[in-house]
TORBAMI-878056 format. One record per residue: x, y, z negated of N, C-alpha, C in turn. Coordinates in steps of 0.02 Angstrom, whole numbers, plus 50000, padded with zeros to 5 digits. Layout:
<recs>
XYZXYZXYZ...
</recs>
This chain:
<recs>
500434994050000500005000050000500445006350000500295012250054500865016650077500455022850002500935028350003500665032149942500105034549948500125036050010499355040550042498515035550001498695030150012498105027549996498045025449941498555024849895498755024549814498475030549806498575036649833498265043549810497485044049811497205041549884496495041849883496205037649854496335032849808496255026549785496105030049709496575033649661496535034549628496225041649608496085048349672495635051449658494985048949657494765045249729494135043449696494055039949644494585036249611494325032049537494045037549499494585043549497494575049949437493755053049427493585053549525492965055949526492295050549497492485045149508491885038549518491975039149408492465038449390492415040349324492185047549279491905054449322491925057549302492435061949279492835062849302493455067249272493415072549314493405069849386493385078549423492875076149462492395083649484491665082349549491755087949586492385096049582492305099649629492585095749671492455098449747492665095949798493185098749830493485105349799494175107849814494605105649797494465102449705495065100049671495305094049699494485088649727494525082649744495075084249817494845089049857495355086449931496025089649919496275094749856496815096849854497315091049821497065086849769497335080149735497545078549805497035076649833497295072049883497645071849942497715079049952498185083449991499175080349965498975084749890499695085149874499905078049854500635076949858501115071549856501195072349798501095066849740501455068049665501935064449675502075060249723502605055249713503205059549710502955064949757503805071549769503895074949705503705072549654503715077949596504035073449521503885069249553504625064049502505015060549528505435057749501505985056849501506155049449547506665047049569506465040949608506265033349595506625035549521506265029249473505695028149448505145033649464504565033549456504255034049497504475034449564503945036149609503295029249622503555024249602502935019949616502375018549553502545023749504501925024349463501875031649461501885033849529501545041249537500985041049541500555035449582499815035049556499355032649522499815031249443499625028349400499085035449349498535033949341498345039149291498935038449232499265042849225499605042249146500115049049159500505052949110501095060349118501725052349120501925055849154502525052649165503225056849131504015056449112504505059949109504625064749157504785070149149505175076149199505895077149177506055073549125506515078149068506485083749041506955086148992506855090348936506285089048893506245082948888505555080348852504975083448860505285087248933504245086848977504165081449011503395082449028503055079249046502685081249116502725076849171502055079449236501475076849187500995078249174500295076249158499925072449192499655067149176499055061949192498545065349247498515062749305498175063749358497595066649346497145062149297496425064149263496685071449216497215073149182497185077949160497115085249205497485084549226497835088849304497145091649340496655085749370496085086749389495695093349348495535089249292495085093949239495345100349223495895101449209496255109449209496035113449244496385109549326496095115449382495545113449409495025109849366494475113949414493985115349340494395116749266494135120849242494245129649260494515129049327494925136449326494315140949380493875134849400493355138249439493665143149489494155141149550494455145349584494085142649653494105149949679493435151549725494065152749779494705153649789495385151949846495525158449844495345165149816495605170849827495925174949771496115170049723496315172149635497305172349636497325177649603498025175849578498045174549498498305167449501498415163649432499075164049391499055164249340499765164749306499705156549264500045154149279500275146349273500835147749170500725143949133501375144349069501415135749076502065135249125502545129349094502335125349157503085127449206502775125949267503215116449269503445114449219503615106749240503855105949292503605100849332503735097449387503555099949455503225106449454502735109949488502205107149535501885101449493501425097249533500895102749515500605105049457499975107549440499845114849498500515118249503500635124049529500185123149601500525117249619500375115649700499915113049703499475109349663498765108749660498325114149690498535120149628498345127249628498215128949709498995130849728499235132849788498745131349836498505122949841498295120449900497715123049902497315124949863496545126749831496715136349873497115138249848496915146649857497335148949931496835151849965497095153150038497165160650057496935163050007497325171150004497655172549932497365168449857497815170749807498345168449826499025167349745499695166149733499585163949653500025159649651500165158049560500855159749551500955163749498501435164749466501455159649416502195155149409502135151849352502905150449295502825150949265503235152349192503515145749170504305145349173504475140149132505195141049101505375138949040505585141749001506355138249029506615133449037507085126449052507385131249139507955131849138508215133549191508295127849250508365120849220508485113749265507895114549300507355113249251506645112649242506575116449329506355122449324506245128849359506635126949424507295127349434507715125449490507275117249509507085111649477507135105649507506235107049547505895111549505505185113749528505055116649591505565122249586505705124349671505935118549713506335116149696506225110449751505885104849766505565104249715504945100249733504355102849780504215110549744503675113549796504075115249884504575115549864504855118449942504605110249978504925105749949504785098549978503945097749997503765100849945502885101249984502655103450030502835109450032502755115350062502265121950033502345122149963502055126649931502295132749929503015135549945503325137749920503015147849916502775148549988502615152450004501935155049955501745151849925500735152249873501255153749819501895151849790502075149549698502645154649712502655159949632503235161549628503485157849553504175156749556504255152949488504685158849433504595159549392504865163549349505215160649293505805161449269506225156849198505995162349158505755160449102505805165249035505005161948984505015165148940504615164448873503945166048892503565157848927502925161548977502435163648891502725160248836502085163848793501695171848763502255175148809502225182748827502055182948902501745180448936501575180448981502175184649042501505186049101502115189849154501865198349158501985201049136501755210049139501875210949201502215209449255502475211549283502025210049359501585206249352501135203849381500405204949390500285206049298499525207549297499555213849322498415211749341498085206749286498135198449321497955194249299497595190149333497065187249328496945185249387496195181349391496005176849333496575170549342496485164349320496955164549267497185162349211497845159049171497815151649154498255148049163498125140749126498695140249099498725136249030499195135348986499295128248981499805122849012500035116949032500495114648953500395116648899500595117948835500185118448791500285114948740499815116148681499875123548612499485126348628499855131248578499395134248518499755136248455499325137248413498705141248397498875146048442498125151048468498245153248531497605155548572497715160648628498315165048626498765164448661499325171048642498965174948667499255182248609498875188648623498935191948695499725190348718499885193648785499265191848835499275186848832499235183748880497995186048894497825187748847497385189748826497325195548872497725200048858497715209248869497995206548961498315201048982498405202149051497915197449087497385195749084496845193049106496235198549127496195196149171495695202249202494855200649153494615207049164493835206249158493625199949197493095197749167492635191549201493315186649212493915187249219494555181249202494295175149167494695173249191494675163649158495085159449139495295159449070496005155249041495805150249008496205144249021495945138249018496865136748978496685132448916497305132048865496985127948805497455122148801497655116548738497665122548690497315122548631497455125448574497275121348511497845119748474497915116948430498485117448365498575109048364499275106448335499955106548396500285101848347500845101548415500775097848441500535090948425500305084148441499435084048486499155086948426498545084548481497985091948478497715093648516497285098948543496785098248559496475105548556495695104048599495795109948664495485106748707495545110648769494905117848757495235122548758494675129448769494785132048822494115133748853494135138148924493835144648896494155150048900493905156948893493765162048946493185164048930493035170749011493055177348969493285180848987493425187248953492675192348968492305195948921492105199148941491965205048884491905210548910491945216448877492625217948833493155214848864493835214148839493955210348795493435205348781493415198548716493605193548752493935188048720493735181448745493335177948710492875175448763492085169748738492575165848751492525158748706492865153648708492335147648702492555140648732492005135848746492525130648731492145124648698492755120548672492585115148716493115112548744493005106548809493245099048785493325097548704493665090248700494255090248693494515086148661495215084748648495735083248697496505082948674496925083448713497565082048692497915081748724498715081148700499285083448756499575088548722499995092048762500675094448730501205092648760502015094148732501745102548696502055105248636502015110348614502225118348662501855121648628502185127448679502575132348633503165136648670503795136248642503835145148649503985147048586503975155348639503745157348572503635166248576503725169448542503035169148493502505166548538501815166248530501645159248508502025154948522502065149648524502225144648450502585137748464502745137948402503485135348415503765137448357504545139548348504865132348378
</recs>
């Protein structure tokens, strides 16, 4: 079985189980290559639902996770997203494949990390949708907002405040907030400069690291 059909094999499981039903997220999964986003000793459980190693004791995230993120991000293809903790840059290029006039900016703290991400997306061909940024995404990117969308690929102990004040009106940040170990997923829409927050179920996500973050 060639990867292509290991891929469509295991989105529709994701969908036939309920994990994802938009139909952007569904043909962008199945668009992008995860196999290009680890390493070569893993590539034949790239379409295993499960996070696999990236090093630096990250993690790519579980297929079914990945799904549910972005298409809690409700992206309509014309958003610019700010990404915290761009890994392997599989999630990025998810993004990417979905938005045909936005861009994601995305944040990762690991200089290997960041360098091995760009070349994964260049290997996609994302490169042109993602800018990648090294630094402390739990201060977000100023330099960018506002944005549309934010997703936080990290578990962290509250909404960071930055990251709050650079989200647009009617915005949509979707973020593990918890422990370090295990979380509950909240999706927040900002409105009247608040965030409404909606609690989506539990989770588990490597800690997030940064000033906002935890130490």
């Amino acid at each position: 079985m060639n990867f292509e059909t290991k891929r469509n094999k295991l989105i529709d499981k994701l969908k036939k189980n309920g994990y994802i039903s938009n139909k952007k997220v569904i043909k962008a999964m199945k668009k992008v290559p995860r196999h290009l986003f680890v390493s070569k000793d893993l590539k034949n459980e790239s379409y295993v639902d499960k996070p696999l190693p990236i090093g630096k004791n990250q993690t790519i995230s579980a297929p079914h996770m990945v799904g549910i993120l972005v298409q809690e991000l409700n992206l309509t293809g014309e958003e610019k997203v700010l990404e915290i903790g761009s890994g392997s840059g599989y999630n990025a290029s998810v993004i990417a494949e979905i938005l045909h006039k936005g861009k994601v900016i995305t944040i990762e703290r690991h200089h290997k990390l960041a360098d091995k991400a760009k070349e994964n997306i260049k290997k996609s061909g994302y490169t042109e949708k993602i800018k990648i940024i090294v630094g402390d995404g739990s201060q977000g990117y100023k330099e960018e907002a506002p944005y549309d969308r934010i997703l936080l690929t990290a578990g962290a102990p509250e909404i960071p405040q930055p990251l709050k004040e650079q989200l647009k009106e009617n915005g949509i940040i979707v973020a593990p907030v918890g422990g370090r170990r295990s979380q509950t997923l909240i999706v927040g829409k900002k409105i009247n400069g608040k965030i409404k927050e909606e609690k989506k179920g539990g989770c588990a996500f490597v800690p997030l690291k940064g000033k906002y973050g935890f130490s």
